[in-house]
C-alpha positions in Angstrom: -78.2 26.7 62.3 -77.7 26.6 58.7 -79.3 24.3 56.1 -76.8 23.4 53.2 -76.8 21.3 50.4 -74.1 19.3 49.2 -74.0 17.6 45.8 -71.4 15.3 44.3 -71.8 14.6 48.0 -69.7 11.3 47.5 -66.7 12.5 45.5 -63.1 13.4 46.3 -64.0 17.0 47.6 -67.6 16.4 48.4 -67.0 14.5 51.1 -64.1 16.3 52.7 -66.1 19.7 52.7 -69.3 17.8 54.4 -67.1 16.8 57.2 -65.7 20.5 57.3 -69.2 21.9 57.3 -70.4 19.7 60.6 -67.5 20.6 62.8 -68.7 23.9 61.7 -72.0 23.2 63.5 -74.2 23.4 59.9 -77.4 21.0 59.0 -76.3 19.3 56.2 -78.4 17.5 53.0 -75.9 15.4 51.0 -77.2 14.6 47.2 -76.5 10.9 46.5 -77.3 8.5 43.9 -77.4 5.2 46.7 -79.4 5.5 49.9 -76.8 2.5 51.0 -73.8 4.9 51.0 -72.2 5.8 54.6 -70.6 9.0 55.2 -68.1 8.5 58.3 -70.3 10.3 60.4 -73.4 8.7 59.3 -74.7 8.7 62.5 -74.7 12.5 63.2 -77.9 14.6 63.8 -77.1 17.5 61.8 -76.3 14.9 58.2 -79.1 14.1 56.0 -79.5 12.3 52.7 -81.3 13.2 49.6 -81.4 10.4 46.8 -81.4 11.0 43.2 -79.0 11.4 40.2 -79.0 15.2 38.5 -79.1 13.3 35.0 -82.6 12.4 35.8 -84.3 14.9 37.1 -87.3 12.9 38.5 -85.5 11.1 40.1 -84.3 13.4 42.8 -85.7 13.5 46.1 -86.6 17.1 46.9 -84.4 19.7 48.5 -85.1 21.4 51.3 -87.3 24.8 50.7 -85.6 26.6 53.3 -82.1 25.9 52.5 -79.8 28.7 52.5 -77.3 27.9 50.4 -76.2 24.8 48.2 -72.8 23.6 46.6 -72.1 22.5 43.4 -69.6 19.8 43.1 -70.8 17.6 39.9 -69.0 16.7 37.4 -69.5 13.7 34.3 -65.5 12.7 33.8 -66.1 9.2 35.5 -66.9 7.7 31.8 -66.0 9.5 28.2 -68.7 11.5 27.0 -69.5 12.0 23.1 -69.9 15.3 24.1 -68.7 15.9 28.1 -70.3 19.8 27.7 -73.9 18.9 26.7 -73.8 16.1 29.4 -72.7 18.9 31.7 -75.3 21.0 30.3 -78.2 18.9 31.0 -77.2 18.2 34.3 -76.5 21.7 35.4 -80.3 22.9 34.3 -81.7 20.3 35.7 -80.0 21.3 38.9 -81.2 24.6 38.6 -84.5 23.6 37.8 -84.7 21.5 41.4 -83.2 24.9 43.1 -85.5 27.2 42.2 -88.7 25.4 44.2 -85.7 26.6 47.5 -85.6 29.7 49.1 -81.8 29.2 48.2 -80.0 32.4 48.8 -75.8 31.2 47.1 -74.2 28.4 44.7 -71.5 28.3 45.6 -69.3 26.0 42.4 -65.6 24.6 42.1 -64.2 24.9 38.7 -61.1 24.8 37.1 -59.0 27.8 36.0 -59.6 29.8 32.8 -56.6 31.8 31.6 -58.2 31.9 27.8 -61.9 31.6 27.3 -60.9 30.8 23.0 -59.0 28.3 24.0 -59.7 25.5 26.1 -60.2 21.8 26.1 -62.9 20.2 26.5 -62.9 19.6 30.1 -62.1 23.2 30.8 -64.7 24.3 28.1 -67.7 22.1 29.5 -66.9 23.3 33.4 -66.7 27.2 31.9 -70.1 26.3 30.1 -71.3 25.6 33.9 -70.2 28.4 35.4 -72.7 30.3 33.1 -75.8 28.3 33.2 -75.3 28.6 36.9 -74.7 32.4 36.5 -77.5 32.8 34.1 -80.0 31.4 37.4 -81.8 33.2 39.7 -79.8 32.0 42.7 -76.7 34.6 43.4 -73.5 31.9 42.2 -70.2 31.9 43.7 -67.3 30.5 41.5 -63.9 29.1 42.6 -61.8 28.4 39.8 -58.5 25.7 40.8 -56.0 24.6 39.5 -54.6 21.0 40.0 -55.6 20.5 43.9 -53.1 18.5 46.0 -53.9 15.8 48.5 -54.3 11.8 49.5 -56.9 10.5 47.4 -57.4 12.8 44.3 -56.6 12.0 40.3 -54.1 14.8 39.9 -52.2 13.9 43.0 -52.6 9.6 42.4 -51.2 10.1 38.7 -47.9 12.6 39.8 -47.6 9.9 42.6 -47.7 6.8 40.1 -45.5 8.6 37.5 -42.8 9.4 39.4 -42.4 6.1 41.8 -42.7 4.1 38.8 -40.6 5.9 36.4 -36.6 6.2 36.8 -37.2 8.0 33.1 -40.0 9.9 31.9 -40.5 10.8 28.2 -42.7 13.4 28.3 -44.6 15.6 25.9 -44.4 19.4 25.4 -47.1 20.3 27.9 -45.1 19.3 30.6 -43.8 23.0 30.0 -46.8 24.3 30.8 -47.7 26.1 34.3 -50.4 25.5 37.3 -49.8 26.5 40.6 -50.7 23.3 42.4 -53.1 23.9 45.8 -54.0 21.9 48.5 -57.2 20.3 49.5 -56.8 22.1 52.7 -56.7 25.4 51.3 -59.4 24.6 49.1 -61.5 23.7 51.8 -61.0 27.2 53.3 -61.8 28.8 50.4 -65.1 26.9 49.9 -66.3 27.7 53.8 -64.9 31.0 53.5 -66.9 32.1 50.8 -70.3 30.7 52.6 -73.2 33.1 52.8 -70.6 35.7 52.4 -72.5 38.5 50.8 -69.2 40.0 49.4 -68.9 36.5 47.5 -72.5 36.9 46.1 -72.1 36.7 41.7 -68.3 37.1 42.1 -65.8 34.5 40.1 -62.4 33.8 42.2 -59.1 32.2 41.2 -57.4 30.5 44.5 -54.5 28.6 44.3 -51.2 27.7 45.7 -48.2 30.3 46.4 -46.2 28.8 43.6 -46.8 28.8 39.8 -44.9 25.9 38.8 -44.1 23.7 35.1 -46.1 20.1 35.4 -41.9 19.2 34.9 -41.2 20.8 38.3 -44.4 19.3 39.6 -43.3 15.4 38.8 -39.6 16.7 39.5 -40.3 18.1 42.9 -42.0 15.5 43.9 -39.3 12.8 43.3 -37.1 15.2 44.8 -39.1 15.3 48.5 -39.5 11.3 47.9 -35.9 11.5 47.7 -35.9 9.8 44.2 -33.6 10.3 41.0 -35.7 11.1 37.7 -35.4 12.0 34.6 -37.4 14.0 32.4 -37.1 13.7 28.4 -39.8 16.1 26.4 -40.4 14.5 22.8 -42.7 16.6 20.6 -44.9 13.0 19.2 -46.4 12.3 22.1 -50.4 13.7 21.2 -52.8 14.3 23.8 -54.3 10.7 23.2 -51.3 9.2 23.3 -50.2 10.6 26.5 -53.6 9.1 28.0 -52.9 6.0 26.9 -49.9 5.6 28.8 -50.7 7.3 31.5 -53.8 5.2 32.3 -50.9 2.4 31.8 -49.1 3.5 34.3 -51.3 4.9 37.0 -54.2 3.5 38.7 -56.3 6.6 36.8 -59.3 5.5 34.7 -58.7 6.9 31.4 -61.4 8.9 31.3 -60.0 11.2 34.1 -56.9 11.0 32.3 -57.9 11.9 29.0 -59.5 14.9 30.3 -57.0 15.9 32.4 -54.1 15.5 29.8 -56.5 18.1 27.6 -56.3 20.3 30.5 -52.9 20.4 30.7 -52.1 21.6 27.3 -53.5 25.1 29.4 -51.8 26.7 31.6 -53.8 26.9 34.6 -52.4 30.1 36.7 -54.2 32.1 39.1 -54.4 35.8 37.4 -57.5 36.8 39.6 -55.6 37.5 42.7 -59.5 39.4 44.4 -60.0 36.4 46.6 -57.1 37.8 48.9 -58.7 41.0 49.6 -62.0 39.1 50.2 -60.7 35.9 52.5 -57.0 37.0 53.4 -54.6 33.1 53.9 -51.5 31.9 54.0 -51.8 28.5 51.7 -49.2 26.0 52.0 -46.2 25.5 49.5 -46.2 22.1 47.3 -43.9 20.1 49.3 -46.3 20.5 52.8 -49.0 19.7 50.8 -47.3 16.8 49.6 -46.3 15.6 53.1 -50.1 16.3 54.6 -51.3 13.8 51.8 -48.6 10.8 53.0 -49.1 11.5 56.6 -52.8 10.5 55.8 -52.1 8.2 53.8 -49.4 6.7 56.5 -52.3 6.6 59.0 -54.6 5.2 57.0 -57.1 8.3 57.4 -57.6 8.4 53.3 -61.1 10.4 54.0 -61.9 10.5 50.5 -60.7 9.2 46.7 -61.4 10.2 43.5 -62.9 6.8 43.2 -65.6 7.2 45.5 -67.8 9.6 43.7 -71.0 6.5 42.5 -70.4 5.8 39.4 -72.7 3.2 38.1 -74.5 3.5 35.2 -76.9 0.9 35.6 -79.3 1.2 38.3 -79.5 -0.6 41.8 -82.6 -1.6 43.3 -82.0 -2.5 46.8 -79.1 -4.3 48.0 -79.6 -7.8 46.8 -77.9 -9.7 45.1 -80.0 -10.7 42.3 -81.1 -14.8 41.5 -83.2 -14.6 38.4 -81.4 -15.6 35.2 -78.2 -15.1 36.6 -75.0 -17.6 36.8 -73.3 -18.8 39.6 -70.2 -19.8 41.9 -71.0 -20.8 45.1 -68.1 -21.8 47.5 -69.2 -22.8 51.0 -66.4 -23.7 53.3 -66.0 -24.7 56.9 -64.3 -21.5 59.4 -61.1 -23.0 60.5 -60.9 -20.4 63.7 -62.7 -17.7 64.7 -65.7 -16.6 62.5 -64.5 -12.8 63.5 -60.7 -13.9 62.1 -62.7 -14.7 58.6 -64.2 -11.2 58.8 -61.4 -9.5 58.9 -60.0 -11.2 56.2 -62.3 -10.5 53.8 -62.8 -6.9 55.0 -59.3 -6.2 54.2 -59.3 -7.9 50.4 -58.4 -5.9 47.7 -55.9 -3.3 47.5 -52.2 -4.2 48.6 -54.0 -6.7 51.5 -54.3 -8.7 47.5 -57.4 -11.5 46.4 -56.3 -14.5 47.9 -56.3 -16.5 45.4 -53.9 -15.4 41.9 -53.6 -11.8 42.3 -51.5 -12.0 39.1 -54.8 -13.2 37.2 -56.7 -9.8 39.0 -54.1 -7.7 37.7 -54.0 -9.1 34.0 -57.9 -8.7 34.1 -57.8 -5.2 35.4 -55.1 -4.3 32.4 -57.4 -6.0 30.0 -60.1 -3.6 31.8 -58.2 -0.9 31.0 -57.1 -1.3 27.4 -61.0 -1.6 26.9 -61.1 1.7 28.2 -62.6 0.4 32.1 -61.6 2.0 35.1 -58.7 -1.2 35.6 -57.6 -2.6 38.5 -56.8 0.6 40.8 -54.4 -1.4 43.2 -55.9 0.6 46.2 -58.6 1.1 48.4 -59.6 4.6 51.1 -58.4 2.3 53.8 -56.6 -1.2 54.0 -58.8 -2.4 56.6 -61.9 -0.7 56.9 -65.1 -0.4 54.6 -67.7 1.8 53.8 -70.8 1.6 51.5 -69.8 3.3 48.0 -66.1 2.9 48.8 -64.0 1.4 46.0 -61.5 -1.6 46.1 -59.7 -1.9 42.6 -62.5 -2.7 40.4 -65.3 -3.0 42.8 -67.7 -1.0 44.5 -69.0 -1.9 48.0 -73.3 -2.2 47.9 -73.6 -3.6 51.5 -71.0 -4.1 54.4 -72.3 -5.1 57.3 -69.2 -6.7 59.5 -71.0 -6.7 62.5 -73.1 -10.2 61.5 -70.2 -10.4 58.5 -72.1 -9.3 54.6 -70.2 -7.6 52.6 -71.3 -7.4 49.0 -69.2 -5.9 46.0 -70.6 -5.2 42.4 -68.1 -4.9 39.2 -67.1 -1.7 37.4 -65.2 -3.2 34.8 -66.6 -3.7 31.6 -68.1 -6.8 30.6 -71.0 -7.9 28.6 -72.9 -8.8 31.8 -73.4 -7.4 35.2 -71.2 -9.0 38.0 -71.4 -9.4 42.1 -69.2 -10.5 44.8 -70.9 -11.5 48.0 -69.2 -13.1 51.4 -71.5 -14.5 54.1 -70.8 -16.2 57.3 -73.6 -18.8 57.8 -74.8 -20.9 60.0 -74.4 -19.5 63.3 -70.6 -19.0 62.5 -69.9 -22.3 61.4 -69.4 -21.8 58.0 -67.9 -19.0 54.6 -70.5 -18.9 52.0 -68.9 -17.2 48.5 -70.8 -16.5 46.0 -69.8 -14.9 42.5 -72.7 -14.2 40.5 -73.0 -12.7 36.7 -76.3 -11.7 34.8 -75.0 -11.8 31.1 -75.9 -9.3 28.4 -77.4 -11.8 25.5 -74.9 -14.5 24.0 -71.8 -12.7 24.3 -72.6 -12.2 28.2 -73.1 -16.7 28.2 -69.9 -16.5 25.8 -67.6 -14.2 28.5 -68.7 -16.4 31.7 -68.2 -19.9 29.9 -65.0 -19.0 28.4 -63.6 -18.3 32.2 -65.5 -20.8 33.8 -62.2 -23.0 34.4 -60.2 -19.5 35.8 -63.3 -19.2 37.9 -63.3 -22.4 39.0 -59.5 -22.4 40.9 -59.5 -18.9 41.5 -63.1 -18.8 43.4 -62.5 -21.9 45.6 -58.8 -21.3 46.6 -60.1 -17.5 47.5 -62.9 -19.1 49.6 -60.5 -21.3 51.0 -57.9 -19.1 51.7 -60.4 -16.9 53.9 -62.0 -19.3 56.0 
């Protein structure tokens, strides 16, 4: 049996590959920054957690000495960073650092691809700056290098999806010119387990992607086409880099921080020229369109595994899973179940997303646009699953902290920015009897007091005819 470490455990790939690795029949130690997360098999033998966030060394719980090999899957592009390769930096010796008290024999890292070292943006430049502290260790490192990776739940597949179902007409900048040969998770997937303790794979860097290089233009156009939808495509030359995140985090459910970086990225063409990883792990990977139609099939079935949402994200830290009382402000709603206390569960498991609030979703949505011109992650319109929950999964603008639906807790804390820190707590009480609701905000000094006053009346019909609407 193997021993493998997985960090960015919770993220878009990280949790995917996890799954991969158990039906493999390998022990493995997931890094997370929340004890509280759940994987979906949470309950297996062979899955163990290890608490701690890379950006703090100390704070990571030890890794296993006699691990054999570890992956490394983090990344800093869930806020903008004055500098996103220093952050990268840190976090990447500290990593090492950790490693070498192991008996760790491969790193195995996913990057992005690298067509010209002089020129690349800052995303590409801070993951290439990776790839050599990692090198530069005493562990043997493996690196993967992809291009934009196709399937249900990640950024570069959610902002092609939102662009092209939203927009008849598409002006465009010039980078949509530009090439990448789009893979899919499932391919990259094989790649990652292929190259596992492979000694072949030992210090080696591999490109892997799809069987078609392809414009971003016949990326979006593609697309519409096998959603059998008319668009149009205009380039204009004014649209700059900045300008293109702007609207993009306008029009998809993207924070703008992924699509900043990623519209930096794509002024790089992003082709794989190191064709060795076909002598070493010969495969067949699938053409666009089948990725494409893997990705709505689990989307259809509501078997979204994993979104680029998921990866834990908050800044300030946690301790426990209570709701905190002291010097916080309150809305408490209790209301008498009309039915069955198990109907009221459901219907608060299922908020968010296109299930909606309850209570003025057109207020939710106004706040999650204000969220986003602040430069928040904004009001995602989505969830993994419509109707089911898991600890660190992400409805719109919330993260779940506790969801417990067998005696019906669920508890949400805020992403959005605010000058305070904000929870969301449902409750059946009283031997089933009753809903208990409760919204509660710890402001950040008088602009906090000035934020939760000035809403108070919003709050007021929006938290009681939620409440009510639910019970």
């Amino acid at each position: 049996m193997t021993k493998i470490i997985v960090t960015g455990a919770t993220g878009f790939i990280g949790k995917r590959l996890i799954y991969s690795l158990l039906e493999e029949g390998h022990e493995v130690f997931a890094l997370v920054r929340n004890r509280e997360v759940k994987f979906k098999q949470s309950n297996h033998g062979l899955l163990h957690l290890i608490v701690g966030d890379l950006r703090d060394k100390e704070s990571v719980e030890p890794f296993p000495k006699d691990a054999e090999a570890v992956y490394y899957l983090v990344h800093s592009m869930g806020q903008l960073q004055e500098n996103l390769s220093d952050a990268e930096k840190k976090v990447a010796q500290n990593f090492i650092e950790i490693l070498n008290h192991t008996d760790c024999k491969q790193i195995i890292y996913l990057g992005g691809i690298v067509e010209d070292e002089t020129k690349l943006s800052p995303h590409l430049y801070s993951r290439f700056k990776v790839e050599k502290i990692l090198q530069e260790g005493a562990v043997p490192c493996t690196i993967l290098r992809a291009s934009i990776i196709i399937g249900a739940g990640s950024a570069s597949f959610e902002i092609i999806r939102d662009l092209t179902e939203k927009l008849p007409i598409m002006i465009a900048p010039k980078w949509v010119k530009n090439y990448c040969q789009p893979i899919s998770i499932r391919d990259v997937l094989f790649y990652l387990t292929g190259v596992l303790l492979n000694t072949s794979a030992y210090g080696k860097t591999f490109d892997i992607g799809g069987p078609e290089i392809l414009s971003f233009r016949e990326v979006l156009l593609r697309y519409a086409a096998f959603r059998k939808l008319k668009r149009f495509i205009i380039n204009v030359p004014v649209l700059t880099p900045k300008l293109s995140s702007y609207w993009l985090v306008l029009i998809t459910s993207v924070k703008f921080s992924i699509c900043s970086y990623l519209v930096e990225s794509m002024k790089h063409n992003t082709r794989k020229l190191n064709h060795s990883i076909d002598d070493l792990l010969p495969h067949e990977c699938i053409k666009y369109e089948k990725a494409l139609e893997n990705a709505f099939q689990k989307i259809s079935q509501n078997e979204v595994i994993s979104t680029w949402m998921d990866a834990w994200d908050l800044r300030t830290p946690i301790s426990g899973i209570n709701v905190p009382e002291e010097g916080c402000l309150k809305d408490v709603q209790i209301v008498k179940i009309i039915g069955s206390p198990e109907a009221v569960i459901e219907r608060f498991w299922s908020i968010g997303g296109s299930n909606g609030w309850y209570s003025m979703n057109w207020a939710w949505r106004l706040r999650g646009f204000i969220d986003k011109l602040m430069g928040g992650i904004g009001f995602n319109i989505g969830r993994r699953d419509p109707y089911n929950l898991e600890v660190g999964d992400s409805i719109d603008f919330w993260r779940v902290l506790l969801a417990d639906k067998k005696v019906g807790h669920l508890i949400l804390y805020a992403q959005m920015k605010m000058p305070g820190e904000a929870w969301l707590e449902f409750e059946i009480i009283d031997g089933g009897k009753f809903l208990k609701q409760s919204a509660t905000f710890r402001p950040k000094g008088i602009f906090g007091l000035v934020y939760w006053y000035m809403l108070l009346p919003f709050h007021c019909i929006i938290f009681k005819n939620m409440a009510r609407s639910i019970a």
